[in-house]
N, C-alpha and C positions, 0 to 999 in steps of 0.2 A: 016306437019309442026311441030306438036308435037317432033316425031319421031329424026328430024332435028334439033330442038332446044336442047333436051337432048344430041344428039351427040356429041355437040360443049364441047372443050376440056378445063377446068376450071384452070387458075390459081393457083397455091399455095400461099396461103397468106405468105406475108414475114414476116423472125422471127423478133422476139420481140427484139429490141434495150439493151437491157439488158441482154441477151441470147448470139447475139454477142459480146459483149465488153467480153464476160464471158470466150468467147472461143476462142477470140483472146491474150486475158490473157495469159493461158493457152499455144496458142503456142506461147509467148513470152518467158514464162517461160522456156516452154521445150528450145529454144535457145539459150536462155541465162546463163541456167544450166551449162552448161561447164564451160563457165568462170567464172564464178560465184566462181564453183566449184575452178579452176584453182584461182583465187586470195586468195579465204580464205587458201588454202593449200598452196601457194606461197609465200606472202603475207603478209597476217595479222594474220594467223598460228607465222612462225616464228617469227614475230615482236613481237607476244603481249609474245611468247616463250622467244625471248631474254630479253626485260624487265623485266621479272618474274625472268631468271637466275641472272641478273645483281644484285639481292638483297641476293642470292645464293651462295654455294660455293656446288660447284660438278667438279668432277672431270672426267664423261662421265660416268662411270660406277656403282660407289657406289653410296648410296644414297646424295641427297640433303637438304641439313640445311639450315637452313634461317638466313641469317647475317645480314641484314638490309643494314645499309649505312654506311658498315665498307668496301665494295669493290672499291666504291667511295674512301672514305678515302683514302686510301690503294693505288690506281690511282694517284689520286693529290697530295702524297709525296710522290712518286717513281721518282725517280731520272730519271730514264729511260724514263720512260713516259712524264717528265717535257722536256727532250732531244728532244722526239719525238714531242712534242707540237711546240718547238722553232724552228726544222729544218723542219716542216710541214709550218709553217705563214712566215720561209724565202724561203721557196722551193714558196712560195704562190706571195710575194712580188718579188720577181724575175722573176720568168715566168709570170706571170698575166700583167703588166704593159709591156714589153720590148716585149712577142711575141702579144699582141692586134695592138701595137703601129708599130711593124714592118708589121703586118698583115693588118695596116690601110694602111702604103705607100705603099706596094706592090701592094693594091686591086685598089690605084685610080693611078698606071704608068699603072696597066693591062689596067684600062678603057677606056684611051686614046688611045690604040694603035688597033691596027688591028691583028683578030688570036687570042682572049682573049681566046679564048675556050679550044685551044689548052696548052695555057699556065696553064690555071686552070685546066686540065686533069694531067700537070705534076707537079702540087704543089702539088695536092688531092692526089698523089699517096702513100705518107707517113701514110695519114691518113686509107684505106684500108690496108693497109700492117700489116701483124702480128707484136704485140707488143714486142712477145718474138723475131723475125727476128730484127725489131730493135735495141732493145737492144744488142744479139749479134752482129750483126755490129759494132753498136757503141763500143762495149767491144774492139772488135778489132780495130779501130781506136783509143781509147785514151789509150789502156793497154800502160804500162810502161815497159815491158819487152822485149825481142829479137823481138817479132809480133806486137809488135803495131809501127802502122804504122804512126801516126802524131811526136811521141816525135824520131822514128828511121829519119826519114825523116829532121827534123831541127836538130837532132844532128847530120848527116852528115855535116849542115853547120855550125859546131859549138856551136849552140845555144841546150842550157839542159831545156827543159820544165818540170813543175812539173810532179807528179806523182798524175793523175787527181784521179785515184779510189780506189790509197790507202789513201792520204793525208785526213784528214779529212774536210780542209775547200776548196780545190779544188774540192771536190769528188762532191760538191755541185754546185760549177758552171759545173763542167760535168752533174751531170742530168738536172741542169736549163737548159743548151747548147739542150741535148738530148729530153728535153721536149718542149720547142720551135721549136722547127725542125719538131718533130713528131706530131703536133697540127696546123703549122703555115698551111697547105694549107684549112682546115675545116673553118678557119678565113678566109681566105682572100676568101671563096667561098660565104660565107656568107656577108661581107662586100662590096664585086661586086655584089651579087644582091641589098644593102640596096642602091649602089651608083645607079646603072641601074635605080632605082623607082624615081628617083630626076627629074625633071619637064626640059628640057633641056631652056625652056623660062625664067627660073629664072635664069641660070648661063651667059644665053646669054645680060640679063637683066642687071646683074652686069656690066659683060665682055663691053658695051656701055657706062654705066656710071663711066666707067676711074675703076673700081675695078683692083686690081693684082692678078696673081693667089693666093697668100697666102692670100690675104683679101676675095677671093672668098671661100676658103678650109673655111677658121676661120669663115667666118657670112653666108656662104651658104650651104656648105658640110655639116660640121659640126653640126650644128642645124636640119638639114635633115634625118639625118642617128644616131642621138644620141638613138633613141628607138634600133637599130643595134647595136651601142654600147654596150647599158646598158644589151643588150639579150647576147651576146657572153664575155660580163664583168662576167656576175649571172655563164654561166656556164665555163667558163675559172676556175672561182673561187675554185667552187665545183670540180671540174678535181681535180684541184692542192693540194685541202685538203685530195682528195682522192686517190692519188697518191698511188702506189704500184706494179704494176707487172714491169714494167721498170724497177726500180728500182733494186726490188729483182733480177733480171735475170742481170742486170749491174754488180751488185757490191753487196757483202754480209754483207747486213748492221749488220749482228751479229759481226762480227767482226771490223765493222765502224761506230760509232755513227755520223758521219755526216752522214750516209744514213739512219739514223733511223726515220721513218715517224710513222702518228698514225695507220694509217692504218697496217705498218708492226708492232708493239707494240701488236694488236690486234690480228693478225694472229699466232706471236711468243706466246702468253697467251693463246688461244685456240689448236693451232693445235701443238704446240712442248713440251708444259708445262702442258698442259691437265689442266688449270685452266680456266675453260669456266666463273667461275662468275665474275672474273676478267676482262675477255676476252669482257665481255656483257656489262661490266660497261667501260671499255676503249671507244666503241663503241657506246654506249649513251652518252658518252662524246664528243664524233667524232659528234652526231647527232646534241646535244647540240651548239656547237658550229657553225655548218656548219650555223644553223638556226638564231643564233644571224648575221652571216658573212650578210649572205641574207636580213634579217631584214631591217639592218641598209644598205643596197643599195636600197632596196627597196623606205624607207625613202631617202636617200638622191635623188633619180631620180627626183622630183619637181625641183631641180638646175639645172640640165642638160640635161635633157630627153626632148622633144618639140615633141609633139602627133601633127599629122594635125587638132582636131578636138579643 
């Protein structure tokens, strides 16, 4: 019995509570290392890099001095940049308000009908679509010469339309045109699902107590789908201040200050002019701004915004 009792095969004590946390640690770490790794080299490498140039003046190669807040300066009375400011917040006021707005009635005729699926495959297809194919397209439908195909087509019936992408203040309702178009199906995929979540018992609820559809859209839709709103308002927003490959691929805003945006401001200072301190301080100004844009929607959502909770 002895013999038999010693046989028997003994457990290992289990470890120590603090032993494992230690070496689960450990492989979290190991895990997580990459990214880690990948954000501060992606990341907050170049961020905390570009604020440090924006006080700079370097030209890529030679050394760097330190100017303080003479690149600033130097930004906010540049004529150019003042340019680029004003057709950035009307590039912003144009497409923000008119493609939300067309984005809202498209998403609630889709809702009602039968086959939405289909329909929101061939809105969304703009929005997958290369930006530079876009924008050639579009080059080709508003150019003003022998190939463009919108002003050859009504000047056949007589009628002379501007010349969208040389004029300076045409140039602009062609990219608003161009930027709506190429934005509007990602709205309206979005605005079909905020309608699809709406409780079908409240609209049916209305629809009995004598409501019209536009009293149903105004006190039922509407308050329903405002957090929808306010989500594709915040990044409609930031798109439009950040506006740039379209463009440049459209129309050459070097030689057309209605196409001149901050974004290209930023790009022409750094990569054509090789003055990156300038280039860093345009682009903290771009950051500056975007953040006050957001702030202040932020703030305002208590007006219009209705959370179910």
């Amino acid at each position: 019995m002895a013999v038999l009792a010693k046989s028997r095969p003994r457990h290992a004590a289990p470890a120590p509570v603090s032993k494992i946390r230690h070496r689960d640690g450990w492989w979290a770490a190991f895990f997580l290392a990459p990214q880690v790794a990948g954000l501060f080299v992606f990341l907050i490498f170049p961020l905390g890099f570009a604020v440090a140039l924006a006080f700079m003046k370097w030209d890529g190669l030679g050394d760097k001095s330190w100017v303080g807040f003479d690149n600033f300066a130097a930004m906010l009375t540049d004529q150019d940049f003042g340019t680029a400011i004003w057709n950035t917040l009307k590039l912003a006021l144009m497409t923000v308000p008119l493609g939300l707005g067309l984005a809202l009635v498209i998403a609630v005729a889709l809702n009602t009908i039968k086959g939405k699926g289909f329909y929101r495959v061939l809105y969304f297809l703009p929005v997958v679509t290369s930006s530079v194919a876009v924008a050639l397209m579009w080059q080709v439908i508003l150019a003003s010469g022998d190939y463009g195909i919108l002003n050859n087509t009504f000047l056949k019936w007589g009628i002379t339309l501007p010349a969208w992408l040389e004029d300076p203040v045409w140039v602009q309702v062609a990219i608003a045109v161009v930027t709506i178009w190429s934005s509007l199906g990602l709205n309206v995929v979005i605005f079909l699902a905020g309608l699809q979540t709406i409780p079908p018992q409240l609209v049916e609820a209305a629809r009995i107590d004598g409501a019209s559809p536009v009293r149903i859209f105004r006190s039922v839709t509407l308050p329903l789908i405002s957090p929808t709103i306010f989500f594709t308002l915040i990044v409609s927003l930031i798109s439009s201040l950040q506006a740039f490959d379209q463009i440049y691929v459209l129309v050459d805003p070097q030689h057309n200050d209605g196409a001149r945006t901050i974004v290209y401001q930023v790009y022409e200072l750094g990569f054509q002019k090789f003055e990156f301190g300038l280039s860093s301080a345009a682009a903290l100004i771009l950051l500056v701004l975007t953040l006050i844009v957001t702030l202040v929607q932020f703030g305002a959502q208590k007006r219009f915004v209705h959370y179910d909770s």
